[in-house]
DSSP file (Angstrom, degrees, kcal/mol; ACC not computed):
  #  RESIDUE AA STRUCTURE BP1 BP2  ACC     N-H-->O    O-->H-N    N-H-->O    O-->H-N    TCO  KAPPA ALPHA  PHI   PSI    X-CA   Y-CA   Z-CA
    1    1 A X              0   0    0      0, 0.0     2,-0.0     0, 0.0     0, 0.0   0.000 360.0 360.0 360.0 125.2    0.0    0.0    0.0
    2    2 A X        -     0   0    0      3,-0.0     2,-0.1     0, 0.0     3,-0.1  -0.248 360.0-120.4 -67.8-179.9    1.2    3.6   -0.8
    3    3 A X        -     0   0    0      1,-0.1     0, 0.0    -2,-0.0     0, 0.0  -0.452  28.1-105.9 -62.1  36.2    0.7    6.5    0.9
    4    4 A X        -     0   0    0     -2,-0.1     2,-0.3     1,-0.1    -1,-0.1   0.789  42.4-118.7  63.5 129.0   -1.0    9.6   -0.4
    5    5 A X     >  -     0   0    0      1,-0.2     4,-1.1    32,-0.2     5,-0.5  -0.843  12.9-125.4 -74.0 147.9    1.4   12.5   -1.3
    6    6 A X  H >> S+     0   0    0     -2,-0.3     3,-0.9     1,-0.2     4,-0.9   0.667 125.5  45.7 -56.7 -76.0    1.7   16.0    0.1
    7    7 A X  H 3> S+     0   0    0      1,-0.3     4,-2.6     2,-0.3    -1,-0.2   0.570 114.7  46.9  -4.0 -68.9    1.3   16.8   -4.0
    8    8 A X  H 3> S+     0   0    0      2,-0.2     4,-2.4    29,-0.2     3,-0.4   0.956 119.7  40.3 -51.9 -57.9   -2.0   14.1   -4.4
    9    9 A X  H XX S+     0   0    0     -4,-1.1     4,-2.4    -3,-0.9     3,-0.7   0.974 106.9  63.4 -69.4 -62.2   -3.9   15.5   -1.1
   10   10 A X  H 3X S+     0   0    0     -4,-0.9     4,-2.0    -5,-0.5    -1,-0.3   0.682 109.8  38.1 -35.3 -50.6   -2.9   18.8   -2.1
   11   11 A X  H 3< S+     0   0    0     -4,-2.6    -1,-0.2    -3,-0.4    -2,-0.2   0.847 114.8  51.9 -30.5 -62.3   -5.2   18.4   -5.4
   12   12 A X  H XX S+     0   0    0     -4,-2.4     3,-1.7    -3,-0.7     4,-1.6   0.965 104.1  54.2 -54.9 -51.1   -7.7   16.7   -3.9
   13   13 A X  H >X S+     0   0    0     -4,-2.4     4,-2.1     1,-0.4     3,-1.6   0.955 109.6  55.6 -59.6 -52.6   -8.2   19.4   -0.8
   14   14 A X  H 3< S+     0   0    0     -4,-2.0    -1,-0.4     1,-0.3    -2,-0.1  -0.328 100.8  49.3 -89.7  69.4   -8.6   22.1   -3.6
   15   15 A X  H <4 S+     0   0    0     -3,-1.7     4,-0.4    -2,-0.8    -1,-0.3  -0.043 116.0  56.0-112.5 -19.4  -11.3   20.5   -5.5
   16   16 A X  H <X S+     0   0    0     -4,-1.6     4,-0.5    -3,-1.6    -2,-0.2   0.813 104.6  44.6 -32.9 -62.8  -12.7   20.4   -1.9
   17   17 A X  T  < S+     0   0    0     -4,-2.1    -1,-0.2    -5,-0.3    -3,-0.1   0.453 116.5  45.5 -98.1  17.2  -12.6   23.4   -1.1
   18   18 A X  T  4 S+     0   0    0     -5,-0.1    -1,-0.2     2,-0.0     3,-0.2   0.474 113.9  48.0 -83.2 -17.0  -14.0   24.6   -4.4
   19   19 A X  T  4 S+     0   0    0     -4,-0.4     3,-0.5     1,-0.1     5,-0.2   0.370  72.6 132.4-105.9   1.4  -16.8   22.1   -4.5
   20   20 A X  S >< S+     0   0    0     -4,-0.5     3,-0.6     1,-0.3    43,-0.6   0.664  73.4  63.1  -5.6 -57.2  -17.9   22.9   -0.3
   21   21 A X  T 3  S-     0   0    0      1,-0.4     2,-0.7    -3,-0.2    -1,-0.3   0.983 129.4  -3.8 -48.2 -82.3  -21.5   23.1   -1.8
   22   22 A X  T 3   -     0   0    0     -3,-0.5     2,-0.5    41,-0.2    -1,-0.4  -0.855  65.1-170.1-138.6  98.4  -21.4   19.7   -2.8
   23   23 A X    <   +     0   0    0     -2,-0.7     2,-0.3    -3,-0.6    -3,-0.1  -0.502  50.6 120.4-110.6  86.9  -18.3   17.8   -2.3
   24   24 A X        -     0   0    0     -2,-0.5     5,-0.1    -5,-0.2    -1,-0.1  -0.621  51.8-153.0-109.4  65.4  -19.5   15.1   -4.2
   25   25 A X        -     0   0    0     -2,-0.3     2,-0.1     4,-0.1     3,-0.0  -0.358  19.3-117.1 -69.7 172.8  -17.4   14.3   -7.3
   26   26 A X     >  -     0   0    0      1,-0.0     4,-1.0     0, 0.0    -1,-0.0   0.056  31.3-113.8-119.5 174.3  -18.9   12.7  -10.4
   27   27 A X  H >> S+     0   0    0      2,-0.2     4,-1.1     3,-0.1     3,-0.8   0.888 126.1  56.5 -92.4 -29.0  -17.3    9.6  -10.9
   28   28 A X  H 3> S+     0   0    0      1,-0.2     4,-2.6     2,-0.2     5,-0.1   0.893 113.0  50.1 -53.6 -36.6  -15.8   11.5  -14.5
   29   29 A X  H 34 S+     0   0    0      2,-0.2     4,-0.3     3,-0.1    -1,-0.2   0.815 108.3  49.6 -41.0 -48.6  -14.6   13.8  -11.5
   30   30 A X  H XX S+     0   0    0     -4,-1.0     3,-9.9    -3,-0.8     4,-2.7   0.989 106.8  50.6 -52.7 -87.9  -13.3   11.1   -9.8
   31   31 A X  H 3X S+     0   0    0     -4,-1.1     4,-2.3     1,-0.4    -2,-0.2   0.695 111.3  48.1 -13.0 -61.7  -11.4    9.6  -12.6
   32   32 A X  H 3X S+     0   0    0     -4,-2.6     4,-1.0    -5,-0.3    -1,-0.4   0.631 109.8  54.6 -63.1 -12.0   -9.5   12.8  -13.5
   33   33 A X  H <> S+     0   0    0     -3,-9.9     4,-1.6    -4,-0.3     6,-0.4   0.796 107.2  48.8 -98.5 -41.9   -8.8   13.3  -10.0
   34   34 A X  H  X>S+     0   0    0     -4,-2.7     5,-1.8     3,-0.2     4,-1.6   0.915 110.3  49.4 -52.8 -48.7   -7.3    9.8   -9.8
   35   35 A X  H ><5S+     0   0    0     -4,-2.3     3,-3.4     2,-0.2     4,-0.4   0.964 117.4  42.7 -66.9 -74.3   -4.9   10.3  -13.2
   36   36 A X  H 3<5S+     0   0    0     -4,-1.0    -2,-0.2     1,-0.3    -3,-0.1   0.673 120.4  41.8 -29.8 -78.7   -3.5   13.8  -11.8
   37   37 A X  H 3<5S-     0   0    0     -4,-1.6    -1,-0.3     1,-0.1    -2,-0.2   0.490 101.8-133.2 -44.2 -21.0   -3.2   12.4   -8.4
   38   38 A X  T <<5 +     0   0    0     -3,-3.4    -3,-0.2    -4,-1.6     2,-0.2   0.789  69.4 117.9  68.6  14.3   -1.6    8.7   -9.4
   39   39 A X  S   <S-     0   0    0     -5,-1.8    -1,-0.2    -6,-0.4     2,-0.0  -0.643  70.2-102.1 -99.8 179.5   -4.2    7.0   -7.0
   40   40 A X     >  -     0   0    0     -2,-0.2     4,-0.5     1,-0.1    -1,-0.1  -0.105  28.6-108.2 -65.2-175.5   -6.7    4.7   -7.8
   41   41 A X  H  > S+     0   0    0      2,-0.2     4,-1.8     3,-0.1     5,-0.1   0.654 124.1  50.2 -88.4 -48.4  -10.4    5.5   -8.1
   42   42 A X  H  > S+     0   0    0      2,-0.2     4,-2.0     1,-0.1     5,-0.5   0.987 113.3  45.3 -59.7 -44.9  -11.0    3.5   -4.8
   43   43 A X  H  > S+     0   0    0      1,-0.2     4,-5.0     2,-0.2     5,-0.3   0.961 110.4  49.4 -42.5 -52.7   -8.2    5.6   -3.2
   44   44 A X  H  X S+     0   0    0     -4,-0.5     4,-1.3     2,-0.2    -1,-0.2   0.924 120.6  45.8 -66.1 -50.2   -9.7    9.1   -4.8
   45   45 A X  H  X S+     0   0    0     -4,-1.8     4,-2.7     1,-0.2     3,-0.3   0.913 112.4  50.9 -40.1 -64.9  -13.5    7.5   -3.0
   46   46 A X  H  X S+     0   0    0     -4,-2.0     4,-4.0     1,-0.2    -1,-0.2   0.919 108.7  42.6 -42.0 -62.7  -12.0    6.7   -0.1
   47   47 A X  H  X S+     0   0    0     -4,-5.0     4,-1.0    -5,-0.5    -1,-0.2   0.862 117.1  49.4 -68.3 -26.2  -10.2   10.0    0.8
   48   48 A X  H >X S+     0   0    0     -4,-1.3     3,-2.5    -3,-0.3     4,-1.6   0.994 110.3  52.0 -62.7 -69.8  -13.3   12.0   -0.2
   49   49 A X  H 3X S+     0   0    0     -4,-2.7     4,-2.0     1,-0.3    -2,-0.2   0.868 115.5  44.1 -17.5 -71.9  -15.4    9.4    2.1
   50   50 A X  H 3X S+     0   0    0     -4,-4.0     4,-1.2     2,-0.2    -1,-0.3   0.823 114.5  44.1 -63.8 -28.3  -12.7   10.3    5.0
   51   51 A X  H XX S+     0   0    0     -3,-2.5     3,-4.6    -4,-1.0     4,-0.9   0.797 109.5  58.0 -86.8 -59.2  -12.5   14.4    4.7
   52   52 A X  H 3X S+     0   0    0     -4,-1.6     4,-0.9     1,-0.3    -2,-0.2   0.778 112.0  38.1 -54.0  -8.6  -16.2   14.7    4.4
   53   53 A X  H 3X S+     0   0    0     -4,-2.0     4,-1.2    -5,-0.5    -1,-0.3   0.688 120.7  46.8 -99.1 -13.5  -16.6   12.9    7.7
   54   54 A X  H <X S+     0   0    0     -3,-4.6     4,-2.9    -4,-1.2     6,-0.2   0.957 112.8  48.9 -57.6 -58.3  -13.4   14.9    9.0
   55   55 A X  H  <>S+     0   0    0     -4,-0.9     5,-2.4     2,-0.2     6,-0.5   0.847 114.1  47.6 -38.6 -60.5  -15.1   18.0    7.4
   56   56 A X  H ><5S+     0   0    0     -4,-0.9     3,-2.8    -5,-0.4     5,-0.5   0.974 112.2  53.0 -48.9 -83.7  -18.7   16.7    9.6
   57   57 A X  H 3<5S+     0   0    0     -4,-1.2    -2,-0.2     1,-0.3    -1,-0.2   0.628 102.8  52.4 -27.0 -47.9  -16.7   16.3   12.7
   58   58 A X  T 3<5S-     0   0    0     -4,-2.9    -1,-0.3    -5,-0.1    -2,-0.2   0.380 109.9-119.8 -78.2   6.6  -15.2   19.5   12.8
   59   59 A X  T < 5S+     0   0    0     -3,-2.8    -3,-0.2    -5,-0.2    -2,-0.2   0.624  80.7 121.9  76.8 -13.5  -18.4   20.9   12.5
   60   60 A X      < +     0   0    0     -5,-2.4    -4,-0.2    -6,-0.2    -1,-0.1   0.517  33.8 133.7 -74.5  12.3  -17.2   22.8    9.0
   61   61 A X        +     0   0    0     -6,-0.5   -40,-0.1    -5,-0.5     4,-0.1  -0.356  23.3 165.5 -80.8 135.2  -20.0   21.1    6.8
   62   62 A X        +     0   0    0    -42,-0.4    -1,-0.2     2,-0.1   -41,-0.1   0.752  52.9 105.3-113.6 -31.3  -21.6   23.6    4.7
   63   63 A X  S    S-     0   0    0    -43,-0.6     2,-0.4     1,-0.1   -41,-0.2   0.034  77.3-128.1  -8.3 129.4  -23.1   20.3    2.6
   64   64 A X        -     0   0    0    -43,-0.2    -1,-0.1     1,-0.1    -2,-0.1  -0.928  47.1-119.8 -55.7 123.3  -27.1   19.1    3.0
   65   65 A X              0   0    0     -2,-0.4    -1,-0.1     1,-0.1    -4,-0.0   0.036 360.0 360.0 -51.2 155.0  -25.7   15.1    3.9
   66   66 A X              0   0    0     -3,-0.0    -1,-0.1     0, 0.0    -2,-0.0   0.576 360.0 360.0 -92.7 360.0  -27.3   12.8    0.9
């Protein structure tokens, strides 16, 4: 198993924090997020999965939950 990279999370966090509204990516979203980043498509699921419940937790969620 790899690790993430400051580089991959960096990516990811700003499509985060542009998408606040609904951080929901598409799976085509996904996919491109995956090539930039050099993770899988579970990875790119996963780590969305894991900030939006960070995101929740902290209280930051600007989001209606699905």
């Amino acid at each position: 198993r790899k690790n993430a990279t400051r580089d991959a999370t960096a990516t990811l966090k700003a499509w985060l924090n542009e998408h606040r509204k609904n951080p929901y990516p598409t799976k085509g979203e996904k996919i491109m997020l995956a090539i930039i980043t050099k993770m899988t498509l579970t990875q790119v699921s996963t780590w969305f999965a894991n900030a939006r419940r960070r995101l929740k937790k902290e209280n930051k969620m600007t989001w209606a939950p699905r």
